[in-house]
Backbone and ligand atoms as CSV (ligand in chain L), in Angstrom:
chain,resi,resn,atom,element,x,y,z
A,1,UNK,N,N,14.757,-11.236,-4.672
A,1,UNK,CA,C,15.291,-9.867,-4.725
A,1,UNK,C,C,16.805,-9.920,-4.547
A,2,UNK,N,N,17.515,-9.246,-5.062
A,2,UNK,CA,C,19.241,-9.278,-5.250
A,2,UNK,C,C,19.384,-8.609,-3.884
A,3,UNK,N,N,20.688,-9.001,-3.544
A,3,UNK,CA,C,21.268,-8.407,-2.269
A,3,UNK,C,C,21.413,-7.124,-2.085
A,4,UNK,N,N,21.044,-6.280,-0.996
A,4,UNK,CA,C,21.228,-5.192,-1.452
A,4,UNK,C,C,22.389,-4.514,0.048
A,5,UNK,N,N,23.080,-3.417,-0.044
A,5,UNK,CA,C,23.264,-2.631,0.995
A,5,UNK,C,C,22.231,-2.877,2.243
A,6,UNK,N,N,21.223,-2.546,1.880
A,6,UNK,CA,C,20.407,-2.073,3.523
A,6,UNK,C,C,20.093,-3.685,3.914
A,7,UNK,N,N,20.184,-4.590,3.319
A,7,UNK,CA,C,19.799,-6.012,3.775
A,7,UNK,C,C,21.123,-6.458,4.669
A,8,UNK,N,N,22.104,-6.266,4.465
A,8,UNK,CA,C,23.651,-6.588,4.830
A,8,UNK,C,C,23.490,-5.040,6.364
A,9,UNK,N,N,23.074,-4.599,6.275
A,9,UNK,CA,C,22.842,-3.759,7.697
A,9,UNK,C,C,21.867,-4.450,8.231
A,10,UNK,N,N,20.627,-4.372,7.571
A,10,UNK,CA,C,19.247,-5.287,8.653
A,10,UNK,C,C,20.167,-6.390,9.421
A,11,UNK,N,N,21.146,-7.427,8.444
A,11,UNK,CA,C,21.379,-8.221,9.311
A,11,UNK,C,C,22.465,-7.812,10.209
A,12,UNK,N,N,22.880,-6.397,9.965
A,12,UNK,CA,C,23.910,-6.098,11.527
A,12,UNK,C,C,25.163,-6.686,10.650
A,13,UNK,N,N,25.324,-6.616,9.351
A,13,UNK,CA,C,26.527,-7.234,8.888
A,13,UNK,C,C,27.497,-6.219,8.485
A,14,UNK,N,N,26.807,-4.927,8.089
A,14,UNK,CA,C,27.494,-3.209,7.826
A,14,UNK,C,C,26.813,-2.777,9.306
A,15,UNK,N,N,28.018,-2.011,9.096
A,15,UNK,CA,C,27.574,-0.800,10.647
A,15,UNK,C,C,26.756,0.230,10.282
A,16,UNK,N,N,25.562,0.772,10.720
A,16,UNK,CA,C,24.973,2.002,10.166
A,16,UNK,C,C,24.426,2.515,12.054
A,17,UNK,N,N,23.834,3.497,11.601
A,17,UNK,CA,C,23.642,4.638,13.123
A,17,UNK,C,C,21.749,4.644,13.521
A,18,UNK,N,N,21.789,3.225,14.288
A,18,UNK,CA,C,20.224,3.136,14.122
A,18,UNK,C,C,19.798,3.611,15.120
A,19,UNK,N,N,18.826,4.298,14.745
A,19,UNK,CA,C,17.745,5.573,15.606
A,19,UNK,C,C,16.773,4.493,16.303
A,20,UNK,N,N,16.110,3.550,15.694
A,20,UNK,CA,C,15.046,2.516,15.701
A,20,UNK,C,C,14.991,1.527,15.332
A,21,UNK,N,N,14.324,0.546,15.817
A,21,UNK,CA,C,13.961,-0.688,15.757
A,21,UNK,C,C,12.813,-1.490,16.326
A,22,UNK,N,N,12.525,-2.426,15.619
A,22,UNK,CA,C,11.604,-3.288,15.861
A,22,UNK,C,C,12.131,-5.071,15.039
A,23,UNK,N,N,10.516,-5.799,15.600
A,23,UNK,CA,C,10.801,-7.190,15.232
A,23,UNK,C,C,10.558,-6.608,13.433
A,24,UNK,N,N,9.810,-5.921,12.872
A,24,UNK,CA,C,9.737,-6.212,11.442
A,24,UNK,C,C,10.446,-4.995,10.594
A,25,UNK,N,N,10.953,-3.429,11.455
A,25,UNK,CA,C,11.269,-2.395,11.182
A,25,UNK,C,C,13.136,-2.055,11.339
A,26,UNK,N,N,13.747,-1.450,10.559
A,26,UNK,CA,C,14.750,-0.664,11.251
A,26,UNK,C,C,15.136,0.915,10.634
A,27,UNK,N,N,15.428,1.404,11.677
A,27,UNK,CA,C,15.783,2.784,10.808
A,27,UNK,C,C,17.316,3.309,11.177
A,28,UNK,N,N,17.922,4.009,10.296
A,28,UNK,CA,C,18.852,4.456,10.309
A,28,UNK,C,C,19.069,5.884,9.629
A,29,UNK,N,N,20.407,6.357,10.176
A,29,UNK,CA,C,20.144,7.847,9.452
A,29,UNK,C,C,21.022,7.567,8.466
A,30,UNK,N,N,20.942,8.067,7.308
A,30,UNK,CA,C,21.178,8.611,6.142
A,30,UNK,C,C,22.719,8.916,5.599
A,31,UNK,N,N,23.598,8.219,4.534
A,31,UNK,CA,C,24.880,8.295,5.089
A,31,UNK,C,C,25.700,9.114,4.492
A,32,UNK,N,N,24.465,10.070,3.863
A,32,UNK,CA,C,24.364,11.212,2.866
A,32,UNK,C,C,23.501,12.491,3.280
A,33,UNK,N,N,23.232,12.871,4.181
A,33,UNK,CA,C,22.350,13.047,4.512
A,33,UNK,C,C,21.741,14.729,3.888
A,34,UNK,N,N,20.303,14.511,3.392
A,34,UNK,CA,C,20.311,16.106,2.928
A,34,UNK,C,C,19.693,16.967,3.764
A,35,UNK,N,N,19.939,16.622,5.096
A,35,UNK,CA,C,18.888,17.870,5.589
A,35,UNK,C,C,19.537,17.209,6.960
A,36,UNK,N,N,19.675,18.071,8.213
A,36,UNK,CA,C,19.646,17.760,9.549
A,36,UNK,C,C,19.046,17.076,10.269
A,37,UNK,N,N,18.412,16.374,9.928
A,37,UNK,CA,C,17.583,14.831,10.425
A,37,UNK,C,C,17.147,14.220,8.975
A,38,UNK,N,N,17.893,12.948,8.527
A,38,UNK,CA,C,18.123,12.207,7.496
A,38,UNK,C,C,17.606,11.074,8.109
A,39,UNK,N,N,16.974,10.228,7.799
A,39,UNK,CA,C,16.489,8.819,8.106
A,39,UNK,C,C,15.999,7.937,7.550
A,40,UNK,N,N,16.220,6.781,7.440
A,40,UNK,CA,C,15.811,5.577,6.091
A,40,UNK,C,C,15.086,4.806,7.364
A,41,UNK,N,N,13.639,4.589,6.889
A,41,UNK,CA,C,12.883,3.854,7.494
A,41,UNK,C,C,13.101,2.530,6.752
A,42,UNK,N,N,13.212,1.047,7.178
A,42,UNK,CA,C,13.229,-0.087,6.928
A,42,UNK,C,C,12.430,-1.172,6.914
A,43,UNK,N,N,12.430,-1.965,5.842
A,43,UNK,CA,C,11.064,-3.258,6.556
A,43,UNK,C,C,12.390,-4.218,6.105
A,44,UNK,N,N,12.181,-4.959,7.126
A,44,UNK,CA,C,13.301,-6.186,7.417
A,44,UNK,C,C,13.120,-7.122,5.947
A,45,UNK,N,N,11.676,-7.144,5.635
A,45,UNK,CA,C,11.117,-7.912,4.313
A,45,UNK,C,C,11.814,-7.332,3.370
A,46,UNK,N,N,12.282,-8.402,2.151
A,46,UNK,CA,C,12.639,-8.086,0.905
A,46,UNK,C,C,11.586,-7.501,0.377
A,47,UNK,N,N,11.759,-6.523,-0.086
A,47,UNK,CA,C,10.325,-5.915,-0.858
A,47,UNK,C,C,11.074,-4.962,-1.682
A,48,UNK,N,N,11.532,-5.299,-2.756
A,48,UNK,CA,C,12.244,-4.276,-3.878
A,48,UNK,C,C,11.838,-2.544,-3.969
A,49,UNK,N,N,11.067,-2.559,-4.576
A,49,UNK,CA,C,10.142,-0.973,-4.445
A,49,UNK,C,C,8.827,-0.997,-4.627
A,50,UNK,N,N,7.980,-0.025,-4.313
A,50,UNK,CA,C,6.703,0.733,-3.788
A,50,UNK,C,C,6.085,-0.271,-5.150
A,51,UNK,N,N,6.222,-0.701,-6.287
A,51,UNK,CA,C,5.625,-1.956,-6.725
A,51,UNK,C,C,6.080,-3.341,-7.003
A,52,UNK,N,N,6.578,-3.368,-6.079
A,52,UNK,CA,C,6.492,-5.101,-5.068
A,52,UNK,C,C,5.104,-5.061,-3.892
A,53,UNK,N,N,4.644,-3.867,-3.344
A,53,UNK,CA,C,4.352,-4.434,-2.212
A,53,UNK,C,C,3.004,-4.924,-2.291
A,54,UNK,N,N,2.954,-6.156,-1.707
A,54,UNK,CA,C,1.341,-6.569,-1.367
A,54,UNK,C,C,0.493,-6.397,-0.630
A,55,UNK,N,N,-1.038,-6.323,-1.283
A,55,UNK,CA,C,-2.079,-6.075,-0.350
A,55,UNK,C,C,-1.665,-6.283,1.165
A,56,UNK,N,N,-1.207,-7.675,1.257
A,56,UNK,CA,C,-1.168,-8.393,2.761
A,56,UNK,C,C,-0.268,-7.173,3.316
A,57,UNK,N,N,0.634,-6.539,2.861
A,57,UNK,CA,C,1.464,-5.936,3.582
A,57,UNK,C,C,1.208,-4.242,4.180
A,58,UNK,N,N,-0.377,-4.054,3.769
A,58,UNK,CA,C,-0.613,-2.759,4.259
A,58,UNK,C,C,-0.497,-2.181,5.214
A,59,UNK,N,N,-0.380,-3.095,6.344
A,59,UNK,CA,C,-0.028,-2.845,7.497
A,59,UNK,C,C,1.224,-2.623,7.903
A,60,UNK,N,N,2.014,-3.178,7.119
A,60,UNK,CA,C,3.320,-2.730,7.533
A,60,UNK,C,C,3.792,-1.615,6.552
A,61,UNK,N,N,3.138,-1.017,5.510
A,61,UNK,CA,C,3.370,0.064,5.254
A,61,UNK,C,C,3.126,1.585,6.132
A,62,UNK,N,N,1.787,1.108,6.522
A,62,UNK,CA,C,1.563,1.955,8.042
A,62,UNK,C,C,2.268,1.759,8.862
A,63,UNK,N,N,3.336,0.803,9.287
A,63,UNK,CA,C,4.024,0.854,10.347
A,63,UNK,C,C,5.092,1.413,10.236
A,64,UNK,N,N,5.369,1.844,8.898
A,64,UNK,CA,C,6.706,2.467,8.765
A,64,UNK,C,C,6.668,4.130,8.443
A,65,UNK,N,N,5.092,4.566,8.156
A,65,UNK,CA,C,4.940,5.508,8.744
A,65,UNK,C,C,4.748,6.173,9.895
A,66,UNK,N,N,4.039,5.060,11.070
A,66,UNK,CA,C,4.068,5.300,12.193
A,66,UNK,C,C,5.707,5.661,13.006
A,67,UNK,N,N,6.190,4.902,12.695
A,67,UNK,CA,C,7.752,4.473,13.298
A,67,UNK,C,C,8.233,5.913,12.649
A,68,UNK,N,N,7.800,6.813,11.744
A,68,UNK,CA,C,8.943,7.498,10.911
A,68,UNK,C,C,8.339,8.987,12.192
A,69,UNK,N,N,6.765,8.827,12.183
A,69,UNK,CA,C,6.054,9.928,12.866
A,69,UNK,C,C,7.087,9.381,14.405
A,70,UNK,N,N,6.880,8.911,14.996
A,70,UNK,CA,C,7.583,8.707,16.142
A,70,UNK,C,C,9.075,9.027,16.417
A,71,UNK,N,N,10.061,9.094,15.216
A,71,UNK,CA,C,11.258,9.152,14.918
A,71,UNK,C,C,11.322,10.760,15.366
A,72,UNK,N,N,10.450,11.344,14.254
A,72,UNK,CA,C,10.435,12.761,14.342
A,72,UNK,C,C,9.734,13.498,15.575
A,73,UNK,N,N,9.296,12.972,16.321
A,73,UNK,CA,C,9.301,13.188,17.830
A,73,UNK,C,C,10.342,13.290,18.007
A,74,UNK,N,N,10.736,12.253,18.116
A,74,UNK,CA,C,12.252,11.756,19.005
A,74,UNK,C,C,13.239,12.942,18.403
A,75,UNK,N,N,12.850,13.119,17.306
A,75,UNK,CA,C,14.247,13.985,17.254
A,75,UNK,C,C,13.608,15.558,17.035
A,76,UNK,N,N,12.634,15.974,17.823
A,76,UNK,CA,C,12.224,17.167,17.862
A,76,UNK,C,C,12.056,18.442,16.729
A,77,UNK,N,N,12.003,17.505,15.421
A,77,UNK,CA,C,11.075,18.446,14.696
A,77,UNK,C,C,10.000,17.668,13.797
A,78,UNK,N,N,9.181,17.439,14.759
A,78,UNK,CA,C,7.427,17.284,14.671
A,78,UNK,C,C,6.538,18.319,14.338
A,79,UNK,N,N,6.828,19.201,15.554
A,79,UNK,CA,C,6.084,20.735,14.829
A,79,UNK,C,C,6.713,21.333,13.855
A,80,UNK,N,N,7.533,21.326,14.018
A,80,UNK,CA,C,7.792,22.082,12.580
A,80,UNK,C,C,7.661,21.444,11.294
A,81,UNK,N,N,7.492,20.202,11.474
A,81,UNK,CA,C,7.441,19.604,9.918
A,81,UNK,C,C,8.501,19.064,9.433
A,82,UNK,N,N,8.074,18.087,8.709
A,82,UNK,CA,C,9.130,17.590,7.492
A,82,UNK,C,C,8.655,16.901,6.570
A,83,UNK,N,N,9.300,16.298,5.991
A,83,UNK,CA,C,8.859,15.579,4.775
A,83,UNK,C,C,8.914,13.782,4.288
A,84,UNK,N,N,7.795,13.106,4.282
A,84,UNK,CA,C,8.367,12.010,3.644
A,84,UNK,C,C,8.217,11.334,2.732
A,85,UNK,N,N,9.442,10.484,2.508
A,85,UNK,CA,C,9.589,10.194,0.645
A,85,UNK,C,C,9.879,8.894,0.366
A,86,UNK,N,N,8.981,8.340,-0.521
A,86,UNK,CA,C,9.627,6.872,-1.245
A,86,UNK,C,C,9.781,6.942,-2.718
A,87,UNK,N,N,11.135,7.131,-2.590
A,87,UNK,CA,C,11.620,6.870,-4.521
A,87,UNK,C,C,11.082,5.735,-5.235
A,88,UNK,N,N,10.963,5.677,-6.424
A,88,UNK,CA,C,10.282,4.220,-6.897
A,88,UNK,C,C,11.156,4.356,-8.353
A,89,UNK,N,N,12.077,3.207,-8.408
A,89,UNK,CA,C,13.159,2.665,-9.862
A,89,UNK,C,C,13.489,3.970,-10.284
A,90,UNK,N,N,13.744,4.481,-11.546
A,90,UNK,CA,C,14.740,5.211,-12.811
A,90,UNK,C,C,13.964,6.867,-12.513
A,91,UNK,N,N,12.691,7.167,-12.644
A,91,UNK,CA,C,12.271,8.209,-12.408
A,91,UNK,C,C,12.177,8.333,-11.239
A,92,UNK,N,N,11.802,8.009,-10.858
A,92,UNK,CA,C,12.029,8.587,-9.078
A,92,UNK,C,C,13.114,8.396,-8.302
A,93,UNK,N,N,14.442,8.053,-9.236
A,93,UNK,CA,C,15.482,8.216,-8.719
A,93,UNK,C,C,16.508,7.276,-7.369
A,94,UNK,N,N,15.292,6.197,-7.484
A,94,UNK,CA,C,15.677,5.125,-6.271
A,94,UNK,C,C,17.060,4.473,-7.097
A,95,UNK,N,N,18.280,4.330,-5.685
A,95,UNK,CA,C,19.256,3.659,-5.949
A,95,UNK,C,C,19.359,2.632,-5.275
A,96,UNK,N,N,18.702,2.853,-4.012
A,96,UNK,CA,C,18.921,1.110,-3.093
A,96,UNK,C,C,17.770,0.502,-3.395
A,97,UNK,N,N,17.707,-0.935,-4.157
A,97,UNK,CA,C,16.314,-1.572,-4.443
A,97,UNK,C,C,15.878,-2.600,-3.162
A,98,UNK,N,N,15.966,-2.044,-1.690
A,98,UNK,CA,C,15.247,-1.961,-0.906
A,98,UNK,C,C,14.265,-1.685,-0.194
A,99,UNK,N,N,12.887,-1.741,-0.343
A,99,UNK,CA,C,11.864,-0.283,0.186
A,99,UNK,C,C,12.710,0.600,1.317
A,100,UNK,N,N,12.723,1.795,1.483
A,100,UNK,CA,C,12.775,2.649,2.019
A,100,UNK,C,C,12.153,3.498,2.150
A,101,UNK,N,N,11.433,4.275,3.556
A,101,UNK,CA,C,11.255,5.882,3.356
A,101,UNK,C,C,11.973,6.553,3.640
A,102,UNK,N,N,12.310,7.817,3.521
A,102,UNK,CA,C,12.711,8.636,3.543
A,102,UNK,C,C,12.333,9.856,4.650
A,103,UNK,N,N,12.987,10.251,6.179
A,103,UNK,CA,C,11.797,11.368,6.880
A,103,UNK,C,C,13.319,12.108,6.575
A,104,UNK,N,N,12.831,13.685,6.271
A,104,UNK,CA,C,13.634,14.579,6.254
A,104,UNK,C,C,13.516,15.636,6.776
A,105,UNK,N,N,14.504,16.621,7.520
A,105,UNK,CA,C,13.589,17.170,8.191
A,105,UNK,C,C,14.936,17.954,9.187
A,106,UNK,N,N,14.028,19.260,9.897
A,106,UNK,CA,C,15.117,19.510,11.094
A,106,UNK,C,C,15.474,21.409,10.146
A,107,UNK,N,N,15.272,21.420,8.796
A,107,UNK,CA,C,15.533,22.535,8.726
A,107,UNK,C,C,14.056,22.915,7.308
A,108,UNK,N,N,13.982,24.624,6.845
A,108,UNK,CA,C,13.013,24.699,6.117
A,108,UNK,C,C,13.173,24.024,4.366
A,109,UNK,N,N,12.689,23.087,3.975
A,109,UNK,CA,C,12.417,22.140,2.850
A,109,UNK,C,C,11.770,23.422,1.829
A,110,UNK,N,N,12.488,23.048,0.350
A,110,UNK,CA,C,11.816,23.439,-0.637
A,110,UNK,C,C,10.669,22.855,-1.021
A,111,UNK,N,N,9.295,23.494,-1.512
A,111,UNK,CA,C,8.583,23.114,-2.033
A,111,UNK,C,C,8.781,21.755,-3.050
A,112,UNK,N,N,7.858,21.594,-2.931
A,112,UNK,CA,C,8.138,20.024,-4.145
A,112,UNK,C,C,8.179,20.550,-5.530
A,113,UNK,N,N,7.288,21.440,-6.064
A,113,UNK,CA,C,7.212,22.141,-7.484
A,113,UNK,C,C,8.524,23.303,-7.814
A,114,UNK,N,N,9.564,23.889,-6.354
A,114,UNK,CA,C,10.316,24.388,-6.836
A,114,UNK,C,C,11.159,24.212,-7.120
L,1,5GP,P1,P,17.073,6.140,-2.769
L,1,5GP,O1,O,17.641,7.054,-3.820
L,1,5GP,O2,O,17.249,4.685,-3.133
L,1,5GP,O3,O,15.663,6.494,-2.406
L,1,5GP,O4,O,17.900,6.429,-1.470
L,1,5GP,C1,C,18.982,5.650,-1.040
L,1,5GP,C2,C,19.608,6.368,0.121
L,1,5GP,O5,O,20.477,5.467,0.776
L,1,5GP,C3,C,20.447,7.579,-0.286
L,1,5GP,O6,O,19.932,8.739,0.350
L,1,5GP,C4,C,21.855,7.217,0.184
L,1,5GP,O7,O,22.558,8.323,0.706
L,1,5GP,C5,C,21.591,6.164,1.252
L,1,5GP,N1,N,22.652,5.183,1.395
L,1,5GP,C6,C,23.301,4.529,0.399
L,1,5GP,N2,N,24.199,3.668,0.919
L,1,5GP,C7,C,24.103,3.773,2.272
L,1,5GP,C8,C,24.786,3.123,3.352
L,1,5GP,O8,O,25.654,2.277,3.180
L,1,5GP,N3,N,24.413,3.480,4.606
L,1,5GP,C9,C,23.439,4.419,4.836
L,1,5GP,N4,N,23.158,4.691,6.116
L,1,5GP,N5,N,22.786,5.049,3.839
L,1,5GP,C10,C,23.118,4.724,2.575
C-alpha cells in the first residue's frame, strides 16, 4: 500500500489531535471537520479501503466501531446520535487510501437521501 498521510501520523511522524488509542487503533479529529465532533477512526494496519479488508480482520473492524461508540461517549453526544461513515475509492469519495471511519456528530445531520 503507498504511503499515505494517516500512516506518517500512526507513526507520530505528523502531529494530529488524538482523542484515542490503542495497540492496533488510533483516532483523531478531523482536520476539516464537518460537524462539531469530527473523528477518523484508525487501524494501525495498512489496509487501503473497505475492499482490502480480510476475513481474518473482522474483528478489528468491530473494534473500530467499538472505539468510535466509546469516542462518542466521551464526547457526549451518544444520545443524541450521530453518524458513521466509510468512503470506499472514486464514488464514495475517499481521498486518504487509508481505512478510515468516519463518527460525526455533536449537531442535527441531514438525512442521507437529502
Ligand atoms: P475520506 O474522504 O478519505 O473518507 O476522508 C479523509 C478525511 O481526512 C477528510 O475528512 C480530511 O479532512 C481528513 N484529512 C486529510 N488530511 C488530514 C490530515 O493531515 N490530518 C487530519 N487530522 N485529517 C486529515
Amino acid at each position: 500500500m503507498p504511503e499515505t498521510i494517516f500512516s506518517k501520523i500512526i507513526r507520530r511522524e505528523l502531529p494530529a489531535d488524538v482523542v484515542y488509542e490503542d495497540d492496533e487503533l488510533m483516532a483523531f479529529r478531523d482536520i476539516n471537520p464537518q460537524a462539531p465532533v469530527h473523528v477518523l477512526v484508525v487501524p494501525r494496519a495498512d489496509i487501503a479501503t473497505v475492499n482490502d479488508i480480510l476475513p481474518g480482520q473482522a474483528e478489528l473492524i468491530g473494534k473500530m466501531v467499538l472505539a468510535a461508540q466509546q469516542i462518542a461517549a466521551d464526547e457526549g453526544i451518544a444520545d443524541d446520535g450521530y453518524r458513521l461513515v466509510i468512503n470506499c475509492n472514486r464514488h464514495g469519495c475517499q481521498e486518504v487510501f487509508h481505512l478510515h471511519l468516519h463518527l460525526i456528530g455533536g449537531k442535527q445531520l441531514r438525512g442521507i437521501s437529502r
